[in-house]
C-alpha positions in Angstrom: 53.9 48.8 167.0 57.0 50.0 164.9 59.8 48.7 164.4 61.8 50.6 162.5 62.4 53.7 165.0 64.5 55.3 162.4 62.3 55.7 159.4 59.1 56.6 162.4 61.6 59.7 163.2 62.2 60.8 159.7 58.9 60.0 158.0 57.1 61.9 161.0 59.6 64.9 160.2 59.1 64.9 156.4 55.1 64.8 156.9 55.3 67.3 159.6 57.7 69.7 157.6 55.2 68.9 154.1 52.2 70.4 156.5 54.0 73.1 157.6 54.2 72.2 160.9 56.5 74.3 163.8 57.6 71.2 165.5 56.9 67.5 166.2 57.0 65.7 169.1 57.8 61.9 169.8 59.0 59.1 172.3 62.4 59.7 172.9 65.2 57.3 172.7 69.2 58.2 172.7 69.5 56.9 169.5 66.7 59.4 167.6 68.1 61.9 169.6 71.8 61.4 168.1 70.0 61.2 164.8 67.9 65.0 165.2 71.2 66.5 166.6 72.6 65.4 162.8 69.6 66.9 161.1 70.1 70.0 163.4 73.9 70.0 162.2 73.0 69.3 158.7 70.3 72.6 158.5 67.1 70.3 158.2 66.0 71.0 161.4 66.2 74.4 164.0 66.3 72.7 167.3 66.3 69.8 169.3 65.0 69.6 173.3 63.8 66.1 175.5 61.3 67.4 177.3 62.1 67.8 181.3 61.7 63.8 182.1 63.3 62.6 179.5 60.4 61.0 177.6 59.3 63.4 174.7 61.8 64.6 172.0 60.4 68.1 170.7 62.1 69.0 167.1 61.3 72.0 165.8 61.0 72.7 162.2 63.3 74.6 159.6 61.6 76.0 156.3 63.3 77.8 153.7 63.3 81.7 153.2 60.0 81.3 151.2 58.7 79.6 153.9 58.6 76.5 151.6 59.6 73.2 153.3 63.2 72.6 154.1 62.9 68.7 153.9 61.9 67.7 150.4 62.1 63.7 150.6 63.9 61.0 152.5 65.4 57.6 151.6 66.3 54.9 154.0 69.0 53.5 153.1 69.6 50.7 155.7 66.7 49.0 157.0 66.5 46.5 159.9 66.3 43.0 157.0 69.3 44.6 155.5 72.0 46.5 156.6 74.7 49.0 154.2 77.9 49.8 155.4 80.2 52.1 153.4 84.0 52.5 153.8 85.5 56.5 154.0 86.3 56.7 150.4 82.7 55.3 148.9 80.8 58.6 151.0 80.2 60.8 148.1 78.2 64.2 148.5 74.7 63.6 146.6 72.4 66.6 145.4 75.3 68.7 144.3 75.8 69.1 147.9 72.1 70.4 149.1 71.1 66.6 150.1 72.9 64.7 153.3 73.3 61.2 154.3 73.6 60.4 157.7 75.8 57.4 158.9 76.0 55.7 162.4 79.9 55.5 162.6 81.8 54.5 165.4 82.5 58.5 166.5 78.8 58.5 166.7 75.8 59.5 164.2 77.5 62.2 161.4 76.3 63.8 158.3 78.3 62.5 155.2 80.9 65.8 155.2 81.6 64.9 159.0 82.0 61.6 158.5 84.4 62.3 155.5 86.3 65.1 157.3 86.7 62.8 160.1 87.6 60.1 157.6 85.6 57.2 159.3 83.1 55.3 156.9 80.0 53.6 158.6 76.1 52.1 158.0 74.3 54.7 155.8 71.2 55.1 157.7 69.4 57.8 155.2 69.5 60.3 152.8 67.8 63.5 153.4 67.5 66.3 150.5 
């Protein structure tokens, strides 16, 4: 059983993406759908679709040019035994820009550049790069 839904949805899309895989497919939930809609904003990812009842979340894949994977590694921040929170002005772009960290703020789950255009700060789930 997991519990940490989070780091189940991103490890399954870094492995996926590191196999060269087209899509991946998992139990859906509202909340790892919120969180694939930010990868699919951010460029890590080229679509997102539930599957016609609602219980299958079908991500699709993004690879470079090169067809090298897009997704190089992924840190979880905030984990279930210990949450991060960071205020608006602490949300610094990491990678020279090429990475993203995705927060859970109160306007809903944003990359780092829309949480800091929208200036609202929030629990740094992960970084992607």
């Amino acid at each position: 059983m997991v519990t940490d839904k989070i780091s189940d949805l991103i490890i399954r899309i870094k492995n996926a993406n590191l196999k060269g895989k087209e899509s991946v497919s998992l139990h859906a939930s509202n909340l790892k759908y919120a969180v694939a809609e930010a990868l699919l904003r951010a460029g890590f990812v080229r679509s997102v679709a539930k599957s016609k009842n609602g219980k299958m979340l079908e991500i699709e894949l993004a690879y470079k040019a090169d067809k090298t994977p897009r997704i190089e590694d992924v840190q979880r921040i905030s984990k279930p035994s210990r949450r991060i929170y960071k205020p608006v002005a602490e949300i610094k772009p990491f990678k020279n820009g090429f990475g993203a960290t995705i927060l859970s703020t109160p306007k809903g789950i944003l990359s780092g550049k829309e949480a800091f255009k929208q200036k609202v700060g929030g629990e740094v789930m992960f970084r992607i790069w």
